[in-house]
DRENDO-1510 file (C-alpha; in Angstrom, 1 decimal, always signed):
<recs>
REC; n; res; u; v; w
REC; 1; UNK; +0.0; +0.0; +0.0 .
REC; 2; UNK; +2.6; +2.1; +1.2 .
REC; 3; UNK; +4.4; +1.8; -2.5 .
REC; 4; UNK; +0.9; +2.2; -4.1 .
REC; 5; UNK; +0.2; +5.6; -2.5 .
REC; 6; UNK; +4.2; +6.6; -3.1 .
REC; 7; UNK; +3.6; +6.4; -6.9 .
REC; 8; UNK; +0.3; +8.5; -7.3 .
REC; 9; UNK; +1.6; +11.0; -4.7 .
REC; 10; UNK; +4.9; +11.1; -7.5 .
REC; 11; UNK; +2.0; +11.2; -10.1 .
REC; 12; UNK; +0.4; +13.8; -8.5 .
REC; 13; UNK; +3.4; +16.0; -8.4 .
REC; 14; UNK; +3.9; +15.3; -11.5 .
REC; 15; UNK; +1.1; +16.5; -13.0 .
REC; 16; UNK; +0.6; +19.3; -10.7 .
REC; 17; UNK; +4.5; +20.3; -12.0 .
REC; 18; UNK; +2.5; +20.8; -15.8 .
REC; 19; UNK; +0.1; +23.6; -14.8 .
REC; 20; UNK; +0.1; +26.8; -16.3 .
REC; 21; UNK; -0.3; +29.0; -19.4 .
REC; 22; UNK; -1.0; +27.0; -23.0 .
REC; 23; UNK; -1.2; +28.2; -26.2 .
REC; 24; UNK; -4.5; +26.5; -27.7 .
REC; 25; UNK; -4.7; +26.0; -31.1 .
REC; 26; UNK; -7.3; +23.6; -33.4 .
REC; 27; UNK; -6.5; +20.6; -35.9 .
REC; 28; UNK; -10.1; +20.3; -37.3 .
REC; 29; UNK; -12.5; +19.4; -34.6 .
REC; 30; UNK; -9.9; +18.7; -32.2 .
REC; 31; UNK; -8.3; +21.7; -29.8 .
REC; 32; UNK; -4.5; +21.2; -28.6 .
REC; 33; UNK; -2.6; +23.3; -26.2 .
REC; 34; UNK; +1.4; +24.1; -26.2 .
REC; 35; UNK; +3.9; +25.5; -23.0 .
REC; 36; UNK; +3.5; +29.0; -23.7 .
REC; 37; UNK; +7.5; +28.9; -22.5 .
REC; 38; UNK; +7.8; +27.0; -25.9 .
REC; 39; UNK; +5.8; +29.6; -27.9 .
REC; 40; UNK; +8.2; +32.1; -29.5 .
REC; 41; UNK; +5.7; +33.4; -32.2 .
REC; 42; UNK; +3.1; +33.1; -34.3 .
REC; 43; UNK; +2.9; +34.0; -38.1 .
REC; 44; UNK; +0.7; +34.4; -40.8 .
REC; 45; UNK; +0.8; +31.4; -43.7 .
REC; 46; UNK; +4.0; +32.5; -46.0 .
REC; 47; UNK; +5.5; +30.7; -49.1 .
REC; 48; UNK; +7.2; +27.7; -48.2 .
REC; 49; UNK; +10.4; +26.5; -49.7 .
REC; 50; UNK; +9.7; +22.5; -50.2 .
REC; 51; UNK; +13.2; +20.5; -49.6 .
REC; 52; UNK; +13.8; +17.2; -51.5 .
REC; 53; UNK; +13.5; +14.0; -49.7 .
REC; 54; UNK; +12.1; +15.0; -46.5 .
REC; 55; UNK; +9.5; +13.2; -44.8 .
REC; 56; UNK; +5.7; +14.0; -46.3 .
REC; 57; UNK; +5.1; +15.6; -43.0 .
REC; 58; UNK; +8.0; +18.0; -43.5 .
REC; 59; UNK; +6.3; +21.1; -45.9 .
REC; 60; UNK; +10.4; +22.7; -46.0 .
REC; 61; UNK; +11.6; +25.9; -44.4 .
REC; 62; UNK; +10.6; +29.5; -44.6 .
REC; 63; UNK; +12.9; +32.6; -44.5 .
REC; 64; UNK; +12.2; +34.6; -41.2 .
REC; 65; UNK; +14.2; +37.1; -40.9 .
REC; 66; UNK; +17.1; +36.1; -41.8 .
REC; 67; UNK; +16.6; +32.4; -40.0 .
REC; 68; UNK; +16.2; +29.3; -42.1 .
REC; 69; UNK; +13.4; +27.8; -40.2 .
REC; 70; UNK; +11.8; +24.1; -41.1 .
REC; 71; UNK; +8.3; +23.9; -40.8 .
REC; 72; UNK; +6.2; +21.2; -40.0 .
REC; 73; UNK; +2.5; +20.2; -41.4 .
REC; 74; UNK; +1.1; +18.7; -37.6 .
REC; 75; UNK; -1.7; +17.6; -39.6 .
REC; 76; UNK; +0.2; +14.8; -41.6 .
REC; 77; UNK; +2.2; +14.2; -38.9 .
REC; 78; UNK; -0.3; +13.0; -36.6 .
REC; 79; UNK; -1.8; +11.2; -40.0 .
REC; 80; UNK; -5.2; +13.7; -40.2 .
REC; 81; UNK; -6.4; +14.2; -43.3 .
REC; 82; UNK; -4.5; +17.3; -45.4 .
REC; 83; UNK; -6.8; +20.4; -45.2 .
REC; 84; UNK; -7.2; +23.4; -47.5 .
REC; 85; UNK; -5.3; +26.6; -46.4 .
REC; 86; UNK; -7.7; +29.1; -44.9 .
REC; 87; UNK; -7.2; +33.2; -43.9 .
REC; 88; UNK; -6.9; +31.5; -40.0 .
REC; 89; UNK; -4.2; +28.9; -41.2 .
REC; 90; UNK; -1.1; +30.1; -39.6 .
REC; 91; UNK; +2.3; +29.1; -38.5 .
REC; 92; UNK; +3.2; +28.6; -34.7 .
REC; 93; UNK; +6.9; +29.1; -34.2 .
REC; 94; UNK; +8.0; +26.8; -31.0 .
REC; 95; UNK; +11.5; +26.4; -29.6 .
REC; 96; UNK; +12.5; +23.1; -29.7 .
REC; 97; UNK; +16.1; +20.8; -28.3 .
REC; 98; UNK; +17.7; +18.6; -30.5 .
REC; 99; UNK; +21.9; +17.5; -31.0 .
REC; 100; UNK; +22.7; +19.5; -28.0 .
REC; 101; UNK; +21.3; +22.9; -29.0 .
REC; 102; UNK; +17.9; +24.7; -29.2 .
REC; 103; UNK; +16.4; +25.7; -32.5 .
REC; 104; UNK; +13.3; +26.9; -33.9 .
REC; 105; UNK; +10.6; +25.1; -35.9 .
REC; 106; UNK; +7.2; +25.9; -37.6 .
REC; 107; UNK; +4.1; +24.3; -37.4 .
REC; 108; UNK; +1.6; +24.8; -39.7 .
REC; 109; UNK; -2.1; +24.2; -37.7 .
REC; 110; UNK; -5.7; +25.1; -38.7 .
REC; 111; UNK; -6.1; +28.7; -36.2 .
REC; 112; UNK; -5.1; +29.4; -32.8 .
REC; 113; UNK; -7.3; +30.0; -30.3 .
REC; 114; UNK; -6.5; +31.4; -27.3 .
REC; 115; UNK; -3.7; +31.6; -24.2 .
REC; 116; UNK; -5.4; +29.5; -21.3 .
REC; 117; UNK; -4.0; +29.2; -17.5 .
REC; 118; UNK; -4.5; +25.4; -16.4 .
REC; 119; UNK; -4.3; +24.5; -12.9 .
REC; 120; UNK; -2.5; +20.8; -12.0 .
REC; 121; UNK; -5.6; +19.8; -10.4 .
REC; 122; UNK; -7.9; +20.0; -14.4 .
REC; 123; UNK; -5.1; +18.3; -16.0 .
REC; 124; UNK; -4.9; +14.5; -15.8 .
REC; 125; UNK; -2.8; +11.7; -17.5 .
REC; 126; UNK; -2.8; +10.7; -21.1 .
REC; 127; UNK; -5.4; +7.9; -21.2 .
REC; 128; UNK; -3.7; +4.2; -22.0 .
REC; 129; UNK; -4.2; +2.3; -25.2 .
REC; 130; UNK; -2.3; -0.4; -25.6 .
REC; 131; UNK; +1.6; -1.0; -26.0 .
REC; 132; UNK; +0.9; -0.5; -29.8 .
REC; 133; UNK; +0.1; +3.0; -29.4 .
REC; 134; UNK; +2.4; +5.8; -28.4 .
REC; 135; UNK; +1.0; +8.4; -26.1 .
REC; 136; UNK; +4.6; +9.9; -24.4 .
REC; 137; UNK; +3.9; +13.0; -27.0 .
REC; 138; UNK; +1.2; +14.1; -24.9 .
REC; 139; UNK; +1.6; +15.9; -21.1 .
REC; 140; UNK; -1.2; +15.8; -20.5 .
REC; 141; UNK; -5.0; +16.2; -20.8 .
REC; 142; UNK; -6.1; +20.1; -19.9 .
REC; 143; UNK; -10.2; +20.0; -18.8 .
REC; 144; UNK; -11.3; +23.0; -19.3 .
REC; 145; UNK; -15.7; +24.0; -18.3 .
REC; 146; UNK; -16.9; +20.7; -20.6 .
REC; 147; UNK; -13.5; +20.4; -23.0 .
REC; 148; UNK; -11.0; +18.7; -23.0 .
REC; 149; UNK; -7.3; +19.9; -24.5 .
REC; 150; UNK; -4.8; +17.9; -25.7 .
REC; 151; UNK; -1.5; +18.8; -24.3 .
REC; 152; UNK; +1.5; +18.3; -26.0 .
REC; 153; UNK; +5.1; +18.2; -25.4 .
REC; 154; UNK; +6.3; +19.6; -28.8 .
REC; 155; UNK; +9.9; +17.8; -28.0 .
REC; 156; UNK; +8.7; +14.7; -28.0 .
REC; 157; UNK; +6.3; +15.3; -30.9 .
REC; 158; UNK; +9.0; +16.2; -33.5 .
REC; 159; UNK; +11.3; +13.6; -32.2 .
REC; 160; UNK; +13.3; +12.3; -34.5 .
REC; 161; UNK; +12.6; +14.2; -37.6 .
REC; 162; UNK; +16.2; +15.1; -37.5 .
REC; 163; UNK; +15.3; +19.2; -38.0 .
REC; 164; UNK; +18.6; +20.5; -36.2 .
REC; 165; UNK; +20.0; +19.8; -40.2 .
REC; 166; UNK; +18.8; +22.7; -41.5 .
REC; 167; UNK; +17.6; +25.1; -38.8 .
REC; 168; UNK; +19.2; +28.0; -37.4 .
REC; 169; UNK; +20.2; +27.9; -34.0 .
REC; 170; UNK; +17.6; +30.4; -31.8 .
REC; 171; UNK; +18.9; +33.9; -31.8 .
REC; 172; UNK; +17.3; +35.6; -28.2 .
REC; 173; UNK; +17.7; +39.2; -29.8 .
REC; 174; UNK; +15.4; +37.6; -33.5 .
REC; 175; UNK; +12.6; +35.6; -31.6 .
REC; 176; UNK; +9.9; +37.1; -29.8 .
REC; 177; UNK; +10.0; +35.9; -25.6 .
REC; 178; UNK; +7.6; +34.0; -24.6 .
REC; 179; UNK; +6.2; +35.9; -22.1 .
REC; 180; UNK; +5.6; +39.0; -24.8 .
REC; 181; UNK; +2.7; +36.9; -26.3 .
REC; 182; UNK; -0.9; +38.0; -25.2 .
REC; 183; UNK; -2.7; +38.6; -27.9 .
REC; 184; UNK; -3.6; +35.9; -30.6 .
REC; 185; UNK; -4.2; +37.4; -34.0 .
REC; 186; UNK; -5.3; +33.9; -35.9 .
REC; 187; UNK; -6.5; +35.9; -39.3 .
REC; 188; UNK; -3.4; +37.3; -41.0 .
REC; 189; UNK; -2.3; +34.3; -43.3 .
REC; 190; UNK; -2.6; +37.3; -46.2 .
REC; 191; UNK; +0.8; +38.8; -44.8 .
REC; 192; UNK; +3.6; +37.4; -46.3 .
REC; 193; UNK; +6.2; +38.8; -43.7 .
REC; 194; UNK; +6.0; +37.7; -40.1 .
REC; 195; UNK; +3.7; +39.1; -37.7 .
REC; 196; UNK; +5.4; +39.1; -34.3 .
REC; 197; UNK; +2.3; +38.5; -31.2 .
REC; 198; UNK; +2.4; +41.3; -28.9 .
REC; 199; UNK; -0.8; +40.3; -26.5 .
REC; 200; UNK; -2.5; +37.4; -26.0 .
REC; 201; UNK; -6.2; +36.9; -24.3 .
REC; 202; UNK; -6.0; +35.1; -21.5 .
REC; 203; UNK; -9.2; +32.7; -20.0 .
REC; 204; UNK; -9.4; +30.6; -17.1 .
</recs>
């Protein structure tokens, strides 16, 4: 018993450890959240330079400001159905480790939503299904009122698509901090320079 009750006290910590502020964001019907802390931007859609023999998932690399940056389609990487771009189409910019170093990556998502605060007591395990299916991409689920968010660790998620190749290292003085983001502006995918987010709504 005494072992029993050691582990979910470790599991409670754990998950307690996760709460905070997410970036939300939807892939059709279904609504994700990211650590703000790995937010560094969000962009407008922009041409995207398509490299040869990258994985399907893998659209190729945009120019941003001077920072070859890959960028990923999270719709064929999670193997959803490819979607038409829309005006809320946009590209989140997340810092990301790899090889030793930190470097920046796109991914391309359906709109952003909102910034939410999640306490460690509405966020709970990812649910179990079987050895044959890998849930260690996920934090987390996020209940928020009668929703539920899927929360991701964006490390784990893009690991192993070998990106550190052909990506920049992150340059503090190019990137916009994390903690500068408070306003989510999901409709400028008819810019074709980056947008940098200077507010973000926040709900709780």
């Amino acid at each position: 018993m005494t072992e029993i009750a050691t582990q979910t006290d470790r599991s409670n910590k754990a998950l307690l450890d996760k709460e905070g502020k997410y970036l939300t964001f939807a892939l059709g019907s279904e609504e994700y959240g990211l650590e703000i802390l790995k937010v560094r931007e969000i962009i407008g859609y922009m041409a995207i330079t398509a490299v040869p023999q990258t994985p399907h998932h893998v659209k190729g690399v945009i120019n941003l400001r001077g920072q070859v940056i890959p960028v990923i389609d999270l719709r064929a990487k999670f193997g959803m159905e490819t979607a038409e771009i829309t005006e809320e189409s946009c590209i989140i910019v997340v810092e990301i480790s790899g090889d030793g170093r930190r470097f920046s990556t796109g991914i391309v998502v359906d709109h952003v939503s909102e910034v939410i605060d999640i306490a460690g007591g509405n966020i709970e395990e990812a649910p179990q299904f079987g050895s044959n299916v890998d849930t260690t991409f996920i934090l987390g689920m996020g209940k928020i009122q009668d929703s539920v968010k899927i929360l991701l660790d964006i490390d784990k998620v893009l690991d192993g698509d070998d990106l550190s190749g052909f990506a920049g290292s992150v340059k503090r003085d190019t990137v916009t901090e994390a903690t500068d983001i408070k306003e989510v502006t999901p409709k400028s995918t008819k810019k074709t320079e980056a947008t940098e987010v200077a507010s973000a709504p926040e709900s709780k």
